[in-house]
Steps between C-alpha positions, in 0.01 A plus 500: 500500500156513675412767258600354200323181586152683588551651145578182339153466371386836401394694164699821548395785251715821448416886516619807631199703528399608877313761640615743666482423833639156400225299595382327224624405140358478173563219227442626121475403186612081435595501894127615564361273236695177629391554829111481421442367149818223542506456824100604565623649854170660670476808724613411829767239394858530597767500265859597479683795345871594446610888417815343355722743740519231779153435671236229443146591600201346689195688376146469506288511150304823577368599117492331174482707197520453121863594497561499869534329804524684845615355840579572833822402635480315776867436587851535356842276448823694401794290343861592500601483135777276511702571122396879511855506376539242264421623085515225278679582182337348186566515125262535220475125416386336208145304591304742745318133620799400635588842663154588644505142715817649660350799567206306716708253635764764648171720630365215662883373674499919631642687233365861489741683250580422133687717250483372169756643233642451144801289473713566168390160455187511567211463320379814308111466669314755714416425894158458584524664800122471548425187472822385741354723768178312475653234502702591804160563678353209394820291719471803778198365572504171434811425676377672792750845462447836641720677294430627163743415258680756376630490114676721277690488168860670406640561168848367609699320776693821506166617709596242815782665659350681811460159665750231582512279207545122504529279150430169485801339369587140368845536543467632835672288768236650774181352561194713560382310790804523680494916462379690762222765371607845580290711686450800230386519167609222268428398126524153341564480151439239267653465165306498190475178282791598298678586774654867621715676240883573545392835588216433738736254714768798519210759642398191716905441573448645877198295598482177703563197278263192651327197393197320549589126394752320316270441233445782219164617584224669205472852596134440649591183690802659703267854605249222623793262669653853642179605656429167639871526685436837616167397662705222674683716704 
């Protein structure tokens, strides 16, 4: 609590490049150029920096470049990453908007891992895997997160199986906040719009059936209502 609250009204930035004997760090590229031309940091300012693996940075402005910005580290917070694992499920949904608030909005309540797949239902349109992980950065850091977010894309739910799978059900008689989280791997699925196929409920036909509310939920609105129960507990 003490560290969150001396954090509380930091910029954090994000990079991963140290030297070798792991005494200083180097911001590059937009990181660099929000630090001075944004943020017009001088030499010999202090700023914060996450590696996105866990630890949050003190360092000490020691060079500004063009395309750089070098600093000493001056000390070091490590965070236990509390939903390493938690993977949030999500279709292909119609208006990217909508879907790209739930991807911030879950970052910033502590999710780290999303798998996004193709739903016979789904929509027929591409990820843009790119521009999510920026995104995902952009709520890292502005949420105050040390851990990266982590995003990947599968062709099918047929992909999902290695994990303990849980499907958010309507008809389910179980609540999810009255489930206990298991301690190993676990996926949470969301339906598409349309809603899973005959024959993607019988490959889901072993997995936990749950629910979030006893209102139907859109697809985006019940992966931002699940992640805001999950941080809750």
């Amino acid at each position: 609590f003490l560290e969150q609250n001396f954090l509380s009204d930091i910029e954090l930035y994000y990079s991963t490049s140290f030297s070798n004997d792991n005494n200083s760090i180097v911001l590059l590229n937009e990181e660099a150029r929000h630090v001075a031309r944004v943020m017009r940091h001088q030499v010999g300012e202090e700023i914060f920096v996450t590696n996105g693996s866990g630890s949050i940075f003190k360092v000490r402005i020691s060079e500004i470049g063009k395309e750089h910005v070098a600093a000493n580290i001056l000390s070091e917070i490590k965070y236990k990453n509390k939903f390493e694992n938690v993977f949030v499920c999500i279709p292909i949904i119609k208006n990217f908007d909508r879907l790209e608030f739930a991807i911030e909005k879950c970052v910033e309540l502590g999710i780290t891992n999303f798998i996004f797949y193709k739903a016979e239902r789904s929509f027929n349109k591409n990820p843009k895997l790119k521009r999510w992980e920026k995104i995902a950065i952009a709520a890292m850091k502005q949420s105050l997160r040390s851990f990266l977010p982590k995003l990947e894309f599968v062709e099918d739910i047929n992909k999902m199986t290695d994990t303990e799978i849980i499907l958010f059900d309507q008809k389910s008689k179980r609540y999810f906040s009255d489930w206990k989280l298991p301690n190993g791997k676990c996926s949470f699925i969301f339906g598409p719009e349309g809603g899973f196929s005959d024959n993607e409920m019988k490959q889901l036909g072993n997995s936990t059936k749950l629910k979030l509310t006893e209102n139907r939920l859109r697809s985006e609105t019940a992966i931002i209502t699940f992640a805001a129960q999950l941080s809750a507990l």
